[in-house]
KOLFI-460935 format. One record per residue (C-alpha): residue number from 1; x, y, z. Coordinates in steps of 0.05 Angstrom, whole numbers. Layout:
N
ATOM|NUM|X|Y|Z $
...
//
This chain:
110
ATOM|1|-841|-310|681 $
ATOM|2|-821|-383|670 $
ATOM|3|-779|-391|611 $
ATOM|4|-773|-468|565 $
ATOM|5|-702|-478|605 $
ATOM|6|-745|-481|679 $
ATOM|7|-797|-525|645 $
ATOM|8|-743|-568|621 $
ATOM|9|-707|-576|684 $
ATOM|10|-775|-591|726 $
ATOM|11|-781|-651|673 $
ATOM|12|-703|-665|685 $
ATOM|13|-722|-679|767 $
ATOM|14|-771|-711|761 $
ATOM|15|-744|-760|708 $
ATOM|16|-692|-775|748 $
ATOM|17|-723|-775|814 $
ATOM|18|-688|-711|839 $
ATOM|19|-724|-673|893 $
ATOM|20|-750|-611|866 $
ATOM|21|-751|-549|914 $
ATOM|22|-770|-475|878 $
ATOM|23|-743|-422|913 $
ATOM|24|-764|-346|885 $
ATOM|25|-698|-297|897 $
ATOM|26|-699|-223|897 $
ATOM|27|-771|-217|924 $
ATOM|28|-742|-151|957 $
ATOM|29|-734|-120|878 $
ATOM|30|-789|-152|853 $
ATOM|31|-862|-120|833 $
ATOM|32|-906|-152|866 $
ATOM|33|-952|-160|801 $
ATOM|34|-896|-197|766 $
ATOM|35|-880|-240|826 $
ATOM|36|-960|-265|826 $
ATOM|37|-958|-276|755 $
ATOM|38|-894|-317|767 $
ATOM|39|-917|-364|817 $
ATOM|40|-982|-375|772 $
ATOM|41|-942|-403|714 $
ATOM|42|-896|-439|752 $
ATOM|43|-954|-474|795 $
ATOM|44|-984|-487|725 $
ATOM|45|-916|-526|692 $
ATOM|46|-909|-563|762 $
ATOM|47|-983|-589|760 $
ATOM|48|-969|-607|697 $
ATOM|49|-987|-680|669 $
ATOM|50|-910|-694|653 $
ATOM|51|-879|-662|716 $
ATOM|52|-931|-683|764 $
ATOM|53|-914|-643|832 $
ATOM|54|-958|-616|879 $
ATOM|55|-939|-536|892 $
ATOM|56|-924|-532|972 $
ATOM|57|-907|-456|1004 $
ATOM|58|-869|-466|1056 $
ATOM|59|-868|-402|1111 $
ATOM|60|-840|-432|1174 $
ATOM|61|-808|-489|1202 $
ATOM|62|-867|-528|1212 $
ATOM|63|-876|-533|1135 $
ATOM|64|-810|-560|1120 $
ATOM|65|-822|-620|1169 $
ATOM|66|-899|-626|1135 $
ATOM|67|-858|-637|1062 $
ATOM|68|-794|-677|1076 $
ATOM|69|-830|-741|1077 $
ATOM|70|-867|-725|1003 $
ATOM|71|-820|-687|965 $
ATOM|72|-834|-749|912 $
ATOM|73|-906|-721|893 $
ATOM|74|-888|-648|928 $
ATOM|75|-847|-592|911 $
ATOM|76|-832|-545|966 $
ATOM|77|-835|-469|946 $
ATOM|78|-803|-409|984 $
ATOM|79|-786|-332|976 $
ATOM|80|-712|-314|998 $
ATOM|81|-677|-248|995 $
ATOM|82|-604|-237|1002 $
ATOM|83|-612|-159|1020 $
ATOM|84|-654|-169|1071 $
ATOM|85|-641|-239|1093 $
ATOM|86|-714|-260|1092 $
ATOM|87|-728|-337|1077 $
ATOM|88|-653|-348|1084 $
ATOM|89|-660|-392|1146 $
ATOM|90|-711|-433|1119 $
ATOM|91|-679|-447|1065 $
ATOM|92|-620|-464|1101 $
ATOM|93|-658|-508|1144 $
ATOM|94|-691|-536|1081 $
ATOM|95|-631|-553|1048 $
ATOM|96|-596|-591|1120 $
ATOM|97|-655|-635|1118 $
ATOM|98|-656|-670|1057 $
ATOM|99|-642|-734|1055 $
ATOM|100|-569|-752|1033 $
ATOM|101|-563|-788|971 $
ATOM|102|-495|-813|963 $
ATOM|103|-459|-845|1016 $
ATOM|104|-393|-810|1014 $
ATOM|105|-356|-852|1069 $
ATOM|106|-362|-909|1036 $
ATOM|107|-329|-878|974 $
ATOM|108|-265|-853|1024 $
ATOM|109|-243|-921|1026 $
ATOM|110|-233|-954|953 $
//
């Protein structure tokens, strides 16, 4: 479940305007009982007055396009195991299309 440290960091994004994406590892070792109860909670703390995100399951490619223009009032959530390599391309693909932040080139030159 959850702990005080994951509801601390949700409030940490979103304070500071930091996209927030929930990925769930080990779903290959996981019961699935404890995994259900999991995502409960954590939709709970992320519909949460203070934190404020819509939950958003993303299960193919499609989904990730769907979010990228609303990850303000969305948080993306996916399941990803290393074992067996499932999710691991979405998340990839996820992570390569958020938006950059910093503009590092600019930087190069001082």
């Amino acid at each position: 479940p959850p702990t005080h440290m994951t509801q601390h960091h949700l409030n940490l994004c979103c304070s500071f305007g930091i996209p927030t994406i929930i990925v769930f590892t080990k779903i290959d070792n996981c019961p699935e009982h404890a995994m259900k109860s999991s995502k409960e909670e954590l939709v709970k703390l992320l519909r949460a007055p203070d934190v404020g995100r819509k939950p958003f399951v993303i299960k193919k490619e499609a989904d990730i396009t769907t979010c990228m223009d609303k990850l303000h009032t969305l948080a993306p959530m996916m399941d990803v195991s290393c074992v067996t390599g499932e999710g691991l391309n979405l998340l990839r693909k996820l992570l390569f299309s958020l938006p950059k932040r910093r503009r590092h080139e600019l930087k190069a030159n001082r």
